[in-house]
N, C-alpha and C positions, 0 to 999 in steps of 0.2 A: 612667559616671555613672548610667545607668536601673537597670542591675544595682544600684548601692548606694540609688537611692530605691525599689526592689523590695524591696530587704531592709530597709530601714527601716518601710518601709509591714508586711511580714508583721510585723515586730515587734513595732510597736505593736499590730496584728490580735490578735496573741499573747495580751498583757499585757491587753488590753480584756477579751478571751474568759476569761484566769484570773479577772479582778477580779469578772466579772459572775458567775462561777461560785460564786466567794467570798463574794460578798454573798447569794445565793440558799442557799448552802449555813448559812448564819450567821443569817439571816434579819434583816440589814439593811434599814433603813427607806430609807434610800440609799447610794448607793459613791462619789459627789462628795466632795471636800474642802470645804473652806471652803467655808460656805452651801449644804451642802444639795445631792443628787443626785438621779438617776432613783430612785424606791421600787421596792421589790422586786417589785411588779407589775408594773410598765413595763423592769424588767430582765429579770423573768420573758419578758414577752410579746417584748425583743428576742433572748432565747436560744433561745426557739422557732423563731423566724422563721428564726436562723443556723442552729439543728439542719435545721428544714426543705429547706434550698438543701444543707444538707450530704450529708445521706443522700439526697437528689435525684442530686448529681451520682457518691456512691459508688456507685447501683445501676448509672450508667449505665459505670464502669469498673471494677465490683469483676470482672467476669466476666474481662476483658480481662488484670487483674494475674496470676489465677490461672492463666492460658494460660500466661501465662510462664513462672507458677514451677514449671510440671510439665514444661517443656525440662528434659530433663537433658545434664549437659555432656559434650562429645565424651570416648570412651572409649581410652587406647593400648591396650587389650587387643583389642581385637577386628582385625579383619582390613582390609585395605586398601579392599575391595570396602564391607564394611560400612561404615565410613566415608565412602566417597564416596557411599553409598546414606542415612544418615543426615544426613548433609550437606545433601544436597537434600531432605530432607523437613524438615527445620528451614528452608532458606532458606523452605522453600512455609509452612511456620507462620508465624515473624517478617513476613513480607510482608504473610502476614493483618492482623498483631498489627498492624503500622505503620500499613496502610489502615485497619482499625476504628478505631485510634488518631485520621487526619485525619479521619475518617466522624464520631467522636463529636466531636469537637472544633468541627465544621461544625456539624454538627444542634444542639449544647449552648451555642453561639454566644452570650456576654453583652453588649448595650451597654452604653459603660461611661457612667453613670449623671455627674449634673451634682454628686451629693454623693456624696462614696467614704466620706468620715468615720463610720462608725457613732454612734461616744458622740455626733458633736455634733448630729447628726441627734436622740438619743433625749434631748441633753438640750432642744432643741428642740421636740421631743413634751413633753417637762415644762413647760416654760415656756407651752408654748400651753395644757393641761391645765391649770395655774394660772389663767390670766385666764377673771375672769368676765365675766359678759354682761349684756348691756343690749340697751337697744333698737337702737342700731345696730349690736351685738354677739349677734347671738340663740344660742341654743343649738344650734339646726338648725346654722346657718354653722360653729361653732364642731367640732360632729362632723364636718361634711365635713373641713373643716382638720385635724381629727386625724384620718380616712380619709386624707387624702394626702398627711399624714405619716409613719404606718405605711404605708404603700405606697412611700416614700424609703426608709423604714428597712429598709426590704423588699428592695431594688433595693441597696442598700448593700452588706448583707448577701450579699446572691445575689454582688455583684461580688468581694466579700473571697474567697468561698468558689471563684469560678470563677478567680479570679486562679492561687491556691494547685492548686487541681483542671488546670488548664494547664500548671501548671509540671511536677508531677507527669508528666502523660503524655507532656511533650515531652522528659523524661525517660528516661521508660521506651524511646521512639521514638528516640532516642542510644544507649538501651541493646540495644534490637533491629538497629540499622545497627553498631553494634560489633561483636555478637554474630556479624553475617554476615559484616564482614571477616574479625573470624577463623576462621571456619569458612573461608571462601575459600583464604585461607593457607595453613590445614591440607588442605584438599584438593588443591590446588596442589603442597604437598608429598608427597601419597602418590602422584597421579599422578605426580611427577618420577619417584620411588622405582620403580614399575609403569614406566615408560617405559624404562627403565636397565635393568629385567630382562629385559624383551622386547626392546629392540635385543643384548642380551648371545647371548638366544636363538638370535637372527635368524643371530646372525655364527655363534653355535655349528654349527646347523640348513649354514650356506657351506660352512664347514672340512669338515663329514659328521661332527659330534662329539654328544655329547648334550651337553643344556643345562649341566646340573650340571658338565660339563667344561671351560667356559670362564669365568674367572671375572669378576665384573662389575667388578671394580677396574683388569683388564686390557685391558679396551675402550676405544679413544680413537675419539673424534668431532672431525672435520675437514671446515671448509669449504673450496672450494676454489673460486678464482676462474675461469673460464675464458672464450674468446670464446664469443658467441651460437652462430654454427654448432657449434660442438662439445656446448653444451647442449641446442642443440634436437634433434639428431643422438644423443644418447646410445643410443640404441634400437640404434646398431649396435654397439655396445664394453662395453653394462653389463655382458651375463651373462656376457663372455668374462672381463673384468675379476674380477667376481665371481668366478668359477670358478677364475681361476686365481691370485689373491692368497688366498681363501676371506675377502670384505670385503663389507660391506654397501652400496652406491648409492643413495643419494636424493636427490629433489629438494626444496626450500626451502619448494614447497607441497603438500609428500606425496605427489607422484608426480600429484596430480591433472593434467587439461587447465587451459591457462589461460584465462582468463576473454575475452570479447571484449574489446577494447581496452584490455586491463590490460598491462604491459609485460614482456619474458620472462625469464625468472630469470637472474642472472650468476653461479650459482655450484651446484655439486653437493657432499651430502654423505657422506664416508666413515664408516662406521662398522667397525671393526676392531680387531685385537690389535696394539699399536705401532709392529712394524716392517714387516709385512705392510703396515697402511696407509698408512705412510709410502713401500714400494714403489708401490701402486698410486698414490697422487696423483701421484710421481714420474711414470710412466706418463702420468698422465692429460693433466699441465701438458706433457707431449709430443705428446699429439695436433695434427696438422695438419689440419684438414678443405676448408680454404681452398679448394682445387679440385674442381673439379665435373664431370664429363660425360652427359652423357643419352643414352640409344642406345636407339629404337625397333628393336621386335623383332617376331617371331611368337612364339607360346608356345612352338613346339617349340626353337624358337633360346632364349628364357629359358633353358628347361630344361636345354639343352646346357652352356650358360653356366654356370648355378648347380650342375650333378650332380645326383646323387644325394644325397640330405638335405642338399642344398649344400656337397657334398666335395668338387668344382672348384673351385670360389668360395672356400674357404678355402684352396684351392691354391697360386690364384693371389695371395689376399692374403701368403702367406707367399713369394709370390716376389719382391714386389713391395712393399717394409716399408714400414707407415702408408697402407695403402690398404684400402678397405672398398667390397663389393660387395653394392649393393642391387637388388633386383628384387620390382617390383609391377605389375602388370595387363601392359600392352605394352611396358614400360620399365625399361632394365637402369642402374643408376647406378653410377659410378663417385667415391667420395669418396678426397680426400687431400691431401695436397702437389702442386700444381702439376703438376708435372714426372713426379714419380711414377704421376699419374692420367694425362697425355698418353701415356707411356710403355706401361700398364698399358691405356688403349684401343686403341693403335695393334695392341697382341699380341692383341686378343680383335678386332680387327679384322679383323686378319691369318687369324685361327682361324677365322674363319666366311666368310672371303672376301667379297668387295666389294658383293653385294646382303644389307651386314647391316640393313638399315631394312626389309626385304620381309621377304613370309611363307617362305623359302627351307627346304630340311630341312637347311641346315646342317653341321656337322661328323659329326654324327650318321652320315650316309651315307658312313661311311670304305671300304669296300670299292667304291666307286663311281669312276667318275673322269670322268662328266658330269654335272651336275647340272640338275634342271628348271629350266627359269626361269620370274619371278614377274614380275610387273607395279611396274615400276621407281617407288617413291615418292619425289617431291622435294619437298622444301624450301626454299624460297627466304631467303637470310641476314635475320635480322630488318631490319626498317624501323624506323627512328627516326624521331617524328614530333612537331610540340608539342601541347602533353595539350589544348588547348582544341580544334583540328583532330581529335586521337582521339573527343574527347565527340560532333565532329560526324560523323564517319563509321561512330561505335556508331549513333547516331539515336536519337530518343525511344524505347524498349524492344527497342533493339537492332534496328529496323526498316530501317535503311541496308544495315546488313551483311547481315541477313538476307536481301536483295536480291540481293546482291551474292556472296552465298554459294551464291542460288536460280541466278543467271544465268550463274557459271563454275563451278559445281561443285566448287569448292576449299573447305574448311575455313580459315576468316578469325580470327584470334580480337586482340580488341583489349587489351590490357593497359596499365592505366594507375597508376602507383603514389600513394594519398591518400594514405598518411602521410609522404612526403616531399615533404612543402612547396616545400624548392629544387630539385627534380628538374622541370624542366620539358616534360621531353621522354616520350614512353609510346613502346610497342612493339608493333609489329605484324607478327606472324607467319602465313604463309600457308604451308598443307601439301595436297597433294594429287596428284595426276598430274602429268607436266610441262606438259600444255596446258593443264587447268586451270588450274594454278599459275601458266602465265603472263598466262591472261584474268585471272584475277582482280587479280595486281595490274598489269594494264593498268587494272583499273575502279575499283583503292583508287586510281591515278595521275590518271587522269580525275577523278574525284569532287573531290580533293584544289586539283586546277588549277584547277576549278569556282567553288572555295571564297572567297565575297568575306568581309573581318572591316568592320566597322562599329564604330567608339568610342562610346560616348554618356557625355560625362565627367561626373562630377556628385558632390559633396562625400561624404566619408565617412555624414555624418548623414543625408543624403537618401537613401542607398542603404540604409543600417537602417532608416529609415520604410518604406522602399517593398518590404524585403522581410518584414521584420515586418510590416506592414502587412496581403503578399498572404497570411501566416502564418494568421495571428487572421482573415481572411476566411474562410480555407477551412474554420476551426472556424465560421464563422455570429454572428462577435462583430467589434465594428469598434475601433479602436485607432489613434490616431497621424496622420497627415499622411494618410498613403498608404491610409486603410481604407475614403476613399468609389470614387468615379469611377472614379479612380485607380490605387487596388488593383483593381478590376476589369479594368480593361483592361490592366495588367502582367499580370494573370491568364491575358488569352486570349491576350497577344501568346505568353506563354509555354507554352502548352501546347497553343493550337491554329492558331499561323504556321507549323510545322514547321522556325523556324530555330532554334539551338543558342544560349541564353542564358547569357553567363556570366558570374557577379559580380567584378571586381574592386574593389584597394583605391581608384583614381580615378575608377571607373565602372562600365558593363554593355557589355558587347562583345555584338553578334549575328554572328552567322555564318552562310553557307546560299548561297541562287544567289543572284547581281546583282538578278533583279527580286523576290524575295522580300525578300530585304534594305531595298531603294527602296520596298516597298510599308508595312512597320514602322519603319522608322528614325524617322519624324517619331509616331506614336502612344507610341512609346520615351522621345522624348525631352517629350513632354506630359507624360508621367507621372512622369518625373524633377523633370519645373518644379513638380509638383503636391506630389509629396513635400517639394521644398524650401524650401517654405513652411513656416515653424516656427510651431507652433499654441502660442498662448496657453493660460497651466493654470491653475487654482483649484482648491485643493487642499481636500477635503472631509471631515470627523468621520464617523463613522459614521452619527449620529444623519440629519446635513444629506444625505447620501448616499441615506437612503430617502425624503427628501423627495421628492429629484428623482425625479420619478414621469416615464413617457414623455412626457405631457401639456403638465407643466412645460418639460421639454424641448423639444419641437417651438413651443409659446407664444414662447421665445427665440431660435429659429432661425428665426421666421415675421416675427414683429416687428424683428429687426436683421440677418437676410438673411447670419447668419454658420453654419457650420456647426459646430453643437455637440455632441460626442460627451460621453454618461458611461460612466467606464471602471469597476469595480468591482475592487477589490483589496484582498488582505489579508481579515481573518477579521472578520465580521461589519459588511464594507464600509469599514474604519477607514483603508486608506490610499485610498480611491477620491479621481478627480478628474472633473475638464469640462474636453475640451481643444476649445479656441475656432478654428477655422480662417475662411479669409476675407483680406479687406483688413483695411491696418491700424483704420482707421474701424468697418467690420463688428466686428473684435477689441476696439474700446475700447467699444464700444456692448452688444455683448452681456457685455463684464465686467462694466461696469456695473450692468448690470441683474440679472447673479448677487449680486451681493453689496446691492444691493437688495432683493434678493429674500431674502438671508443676514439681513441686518437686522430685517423683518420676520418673520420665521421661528425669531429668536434666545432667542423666551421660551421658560424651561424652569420646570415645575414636576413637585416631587418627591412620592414617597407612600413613606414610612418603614416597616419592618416587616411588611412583606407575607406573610402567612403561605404558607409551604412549599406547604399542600393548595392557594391561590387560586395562585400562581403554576403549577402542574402543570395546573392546571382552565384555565386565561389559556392556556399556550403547549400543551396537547395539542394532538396532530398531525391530529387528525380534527374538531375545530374551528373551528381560525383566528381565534379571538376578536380576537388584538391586529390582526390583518393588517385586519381588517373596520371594526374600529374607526379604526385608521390611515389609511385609505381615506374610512370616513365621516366625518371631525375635519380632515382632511389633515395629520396631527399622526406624527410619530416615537415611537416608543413603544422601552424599552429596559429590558431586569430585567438585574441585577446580582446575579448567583445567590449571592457572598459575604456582600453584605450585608442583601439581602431587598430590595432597592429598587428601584421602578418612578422610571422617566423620563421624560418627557412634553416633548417641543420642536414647538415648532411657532410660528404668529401666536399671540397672547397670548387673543382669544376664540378659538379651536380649541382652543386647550390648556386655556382653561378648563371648556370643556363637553365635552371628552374626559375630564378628571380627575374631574369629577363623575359622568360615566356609568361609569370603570374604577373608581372608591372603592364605588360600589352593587356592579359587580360583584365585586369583591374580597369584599365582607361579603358576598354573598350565596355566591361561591363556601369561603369560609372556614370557615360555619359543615360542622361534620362530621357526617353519617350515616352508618348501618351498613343492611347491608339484607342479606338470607339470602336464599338458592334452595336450595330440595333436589332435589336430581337422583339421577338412578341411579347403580348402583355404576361400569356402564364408562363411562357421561358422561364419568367424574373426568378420567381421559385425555385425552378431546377436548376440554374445557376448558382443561387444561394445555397442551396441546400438544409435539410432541417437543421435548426440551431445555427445554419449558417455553417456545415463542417463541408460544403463542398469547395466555399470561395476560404475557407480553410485552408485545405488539401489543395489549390491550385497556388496558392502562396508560395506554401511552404517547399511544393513539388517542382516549380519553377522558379522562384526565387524571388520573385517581383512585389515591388516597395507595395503597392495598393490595389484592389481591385473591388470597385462598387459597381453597385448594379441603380441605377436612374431612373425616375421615370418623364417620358417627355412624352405629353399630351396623353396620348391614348395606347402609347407605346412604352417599349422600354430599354434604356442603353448599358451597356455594360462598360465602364471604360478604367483601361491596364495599365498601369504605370510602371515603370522599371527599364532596364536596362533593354536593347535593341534584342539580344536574344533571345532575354526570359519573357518579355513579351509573347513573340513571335510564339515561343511554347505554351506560353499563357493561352495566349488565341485559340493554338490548333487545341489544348486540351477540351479549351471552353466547345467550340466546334465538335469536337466528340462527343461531349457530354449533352450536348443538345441534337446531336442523329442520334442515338441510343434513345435518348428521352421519346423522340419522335417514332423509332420503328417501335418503342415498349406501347406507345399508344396506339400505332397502326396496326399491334397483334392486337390489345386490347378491343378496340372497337370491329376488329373480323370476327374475333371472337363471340364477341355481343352478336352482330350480325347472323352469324351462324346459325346462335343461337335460337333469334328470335325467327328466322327464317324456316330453321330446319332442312336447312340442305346441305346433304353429305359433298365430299368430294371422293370421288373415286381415287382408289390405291394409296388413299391415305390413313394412319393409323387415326382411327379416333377413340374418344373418349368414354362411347357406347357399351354396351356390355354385349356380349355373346361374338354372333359375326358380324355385326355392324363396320362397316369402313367408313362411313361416311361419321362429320364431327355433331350433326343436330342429334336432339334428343326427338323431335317430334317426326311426321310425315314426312318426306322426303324424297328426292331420287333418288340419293345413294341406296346400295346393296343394304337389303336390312337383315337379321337375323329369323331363325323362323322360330313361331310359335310355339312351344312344347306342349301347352297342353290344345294345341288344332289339331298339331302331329298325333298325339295319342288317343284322343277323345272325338278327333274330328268337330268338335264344339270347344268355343271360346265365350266365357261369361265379360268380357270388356268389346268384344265385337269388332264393331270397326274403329274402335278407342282406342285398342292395343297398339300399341307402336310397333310388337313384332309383325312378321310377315305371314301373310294369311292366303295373299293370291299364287305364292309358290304350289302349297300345301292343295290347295283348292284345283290347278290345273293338274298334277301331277293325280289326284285323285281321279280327275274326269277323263285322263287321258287313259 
């Protein structure tokens, strides 16, 4: 329905625009029917107006159409690469095109006016131009009335023109986001194309063929499902596989590592010539890796193990079908089948004789028939234990164990599995000597028996207060039930009682000795009561969110003895709230008194069409203007950078006498000045700054609409546009920023000077080593330090090279 009074409205637009031309071209007295129309002057004078809004709005997008039309459309002649390189310099064009597109459409912004009608507008202007005047009709009154008239007709016009001007480049702005899809398309396609030739390569590059010899029609691509251990495991079967189908292996995310906590691929891909790959998936969906053995070693044992470029090891794999022999740092593994892996250890046990966990020499020593012995390592069979018991005998940063690892000298290690949720139980493995091995888990059994658990039950909601709570404390922001007292003292219970806190879904369990436990249980369950208390919320607009100033706040917590927290949330404070804790009595008294407080606070008054340069001059970052103001009014202030509009909330006199001191400032920031500096030719640089982030920062820190930097002749000008203020800040910053630039180079070049000169200055710290005070490194007047070896040896091998001092040493001798 808008789309057909769109097109009714251009229509008529149309028809008016022909008619007025008509009569101007005919030189009609009017273009009215019946009785008489605008005369050709007052049609003249409204074809002006519409020319004027016309060619306004073409300069502002004639540039923009011709960007366009100098895209030219993607070519099939040229090459893949070229394409995908053209591609992307058209997306980086179109982008422009689009954003300049929202950019002029922003800045060229119409409101739409209370008369949109042109002719009735101008026949309006006719009708008041008719009536004469008298005395209570003067002439004066009568021109202002045709002044704001032609000023309707004006705004009319502008709107006809910007209406049609809009459509136009949200137009063009459809035709740009087209344009990109199908360039995407077509890219999309040549890469498929490039992706096909290159896996064709790959497989050719397996075979040992050249490219040209496999052809790309003959290639199939198969995914293949397999269990996790065989995909994470791939590393021991790709290249044989490879090798000896001649197929290509990949994983689903490019062979990359996988991400933390992203889950791990369930399938690998073939790339091959049909039947080959069809062999190897066969193959693949055959692997068993299910079994598993670990067998600590010495290196020289590894080595035994694996051969020569690990020509044992595929020995044994091929005596042994679906077994795979791995070997890293001290440890030999054995994958496969069950049975086959039992099997396959029990031989390579047998092969190295009975101390194969020691550093022993192994099979190696075959001409031998005693062997040294080594210092026998045990292992004691894993301990099963429940994971809340492991947290406590890891200790706060692993402090328990390390004790425990200090005092029997075994190697402790606690293993607890997070991502299995129902796995209740962790694992604790102890390695070391045998007397080690057996102190220590005498002292994991002692610690364990030690161990008291403590419940503290408390509803699901109170446990999320109370641990979001201690969350948002340790950032220094308060939040929720649990963020005063409360949160504090969950704080210390937890991190400096030394007992083992842990959250469950009915509660917090403590864990630790009998008297630690009795010394926190009851601070434990304060802080649970504290959380459980559900805090009253009022929920706040942005505007009422900057009311609440601390001031406010503490005023309501002082007078109704509740405690009231403001929380800030969401972007420019829009979802913030007050959440109200206390007795229920505390909770109704201080609500009350917010929305009392809301009530009086509820008036808003607006200011219309704020010009662009006052709002930049209002929110630069190096004056605070609204923030000062909002402060001195106690009033909310809020611009609306869509529509140009200032906000003003607050008590109804604050608001009024804050909207009267920001309309001064507005007009006074509004009005524009230009103002020039000529500086030197290398200033220009230090004014811009790299990337340009200095005439950046003096924008955004003063406020001001533009600031370029010129170059005229041999010289160069900086010149500021904005408001009479932010200028004037503009200047003096710019001025700053060029004395600094200045004294950084008149250190630099004393510096240099110094340098090359060699001369100290007296009672100044320099740069020299020893006692030097002077800043040169060479010869000099300043004080120099003296020689060590003149002083000691009385001879110096650099002579009179030395930079230290030699004529001290020398008089002091002769004297």
């Amino acid at each position: 329905m808008e789309a057909v009074k769109k097109k009714r409205r251009r229509k008529k637009a149309e028809e008016m625009s022909a008619q007025e031309a008509e009569a101007i071209d005919n030189g009609d007295a009017s273009i009215g029917g019946v009785g008489g129309g605008p005369s050709a002057e007052e049609v003249r004078m409204s074809s002006d107006l519409h020319h004027q809004h016309k060619k306004h709005y073409q300069e502002l997008s004639g540039t923009i159409f011709k960007e366009m039309h100098t895209i030219p459309e993607l070519s099939a002649t040229i090459g893949p690469q070229q394409v995908l390189r053209e591609v992307t310099e058209q997306r980086a064009i179109l982008q422009g095109i689009v954003q300049r597109v929202e950019d002029v459409l922003k800045e060229a912004k119409c409101p739409r006016p209370k008369m949109i009608d042109a002719k009735k507008v101008l026949d309006q202007y006719k009708e008041l131009r008719q009536c004469t005047t008298d005395s209570s009709f003067t002439e004066e009154m009568k021109l202002e009335m045709l002044e704001d008239k032609r000023q309707e007709l004006s705004k009319a016009h502008r709107w006809e023109v910007f209406a049609k001007f809009q459509d136009e480049l949200n137009t063009l702005r459809e035709k740009c986001t087209k344009r990109m899809a199908g360039n995407d398309v077509t890219a999309k396609e040549v890469r498929a194309g490039s992706d096909k030739k290159r896996i064709a390569a790959r497989v050719a590059a397996a075979k040992g063929l050249k490219p040209e010899e496999v052809e790309e029609a003959s290639v199939t691509t198969t995914n293949v499902e397999l269990p996790p251990e065989v995909i994470v495991l791939s590393f021991l079967y790709k290249s044989k596989l490879e090798k000896n189908h001649g197929v290509v292996i990949d994983r689903p995310d490019g062979g990359k590592g996988l991400a933390k906590g992203s889950p791990p691929s369930k399938s690998l891909i073939v790339h091959g010539v049909t039947e080959e790959a069809k062999e190897c998936v066969r193959e693949l969906r055959a692997l068993d890796l299910s079994g598993k053995q670990v067998m600590t070693v010495s290196p020289k044992q590894a080595s035994v193990i694996m051969g020569s470029q690990q020509g044992n090891a595929r020995k044994i794999e091929g005596e042994y079908k679906g077994v795979f022999i791995h070997s890293e740092r001290n440890q030999v593994t054995i994958y496969g089948p069950p049975k086959q892996v039992k099997a396959c250890h029990q031989h390579v046990v047998a092969t190295m004789g009975p101390e194969h966990g020691a550093g022993g020499d192994g099979p190696a020593a075959a001409g031998s028939t005693e062997r040294a012995a080594a210092p026998r390592r045990e292992e004691v069979p894993l301990m099963r234990i429940d994971k809340d018991k492991a947290r406590a005998l890891k200790g706060p940063n692993g402090d328990v164990v390390k004790k425990l690892q200090a005092d029997s000298g075994a190697n402790i290690k606690v293993t607890i599995n997070k991502e299995d949720e129902e796995d209740t139980m962790a694992t604790v493995r102890i390695t070391g000597d045998p007397a080690t091995v057996l102190k220590a888990k005498d002292g994991v059994n002692a610690f364990l028996k030690s161990l008291v658990v403590h419940h503290a039950p408390a509803s699901s909601e109170a446990i999320i207060r109370l641990y979001d709570g201690l969350r948002i404390a340790a950032k220094g922001k308060g939040k929720g039930g649990g963020t005063g007292k409360g949160a504090t003292k969950f704080g210390d219970l937890r991190d400096n009682s030394g007992l083992t806190v842990v959250r469950k879904a009915d509660g917090v369990d403590l864990l630790g000795s009998k008297a630690d436990v009795d010394k926190w249980k009851e601070t434990l369950k304060e802080c649970i009561t504290e959380a459980g208390m559900v805090p009253a919320v009022v929920r706040l607009s942005a505007e009422q969110a900057r009311l609440w100033t601390t001031e406010r706040v503490e005023a309501v917590k002082t007078s109704t003895g509740a405690k009231v927290q403001l929380i800030r949330r969401g972007k420019g404070g829009e979802n913030s709230m007050l959440e109200i804790n206390g007795t229920q009595a505390e909770k109704d008294q201080a609500t009350a008194e917010i929305e009392k407080s809301h009530e009086t606070m509820s008036f808003s008054e607006s200011i219309a069409d704020v010009p662009a340069a006052a709002t930049r001059s209002l929110t630069a970052r190096g004056t605070n203007k609204l923030r000062e103001l909002e402060k001195r009014h106690d009033v909310s202030v809020s611009i609306d950078r869509k529509t140009q509009e200032v906000t003003i909330t607050g008590s109804q006199d604050n608001v009024v006498a804050a909207k009267a001191e920001l309309e001064a400032e507005i007009e006074k920031a509004g009005t524009s000045v230009t103002h020039e500096i000529d500086i030197a030719w290398e200033e220009g640089g230090v004014v811009i700054g790299k990337g340009g982030t200095m005439v950046q920062s003096i924008r955004q820190t003063c406020g001001i609409e533009d600031l370029q930097v010129e170059t005229v002749e041999e010289k160069k000008k900086v010149i500021i546009k904005g408001s009479q203020e932010a200028v004037d800040a503009a200047v003096k910053m710019v001025e700053e920023v060029l004395a600094k630039a200045k004294e950084a180079a008149a250190e630099q070049a004393e510096r240099k000077n110094n340098k090359e000169s060699g001369n100290g200055e007296e009672n100044t710290k320099g740069s020299g080593k020893g006692n030097r005070k002077g800043k040169g490194k060479g010869k000099g007047s300043g004080a120099r330090g003296e020689c060590f070896r003149f002083r000691d040896t009385g001879q110096c091998k650099w002579g009179d090279r030395c930079k230290w001092d030699h004529a001290r040493m020398s008089s002091s001798s002769s004297g």
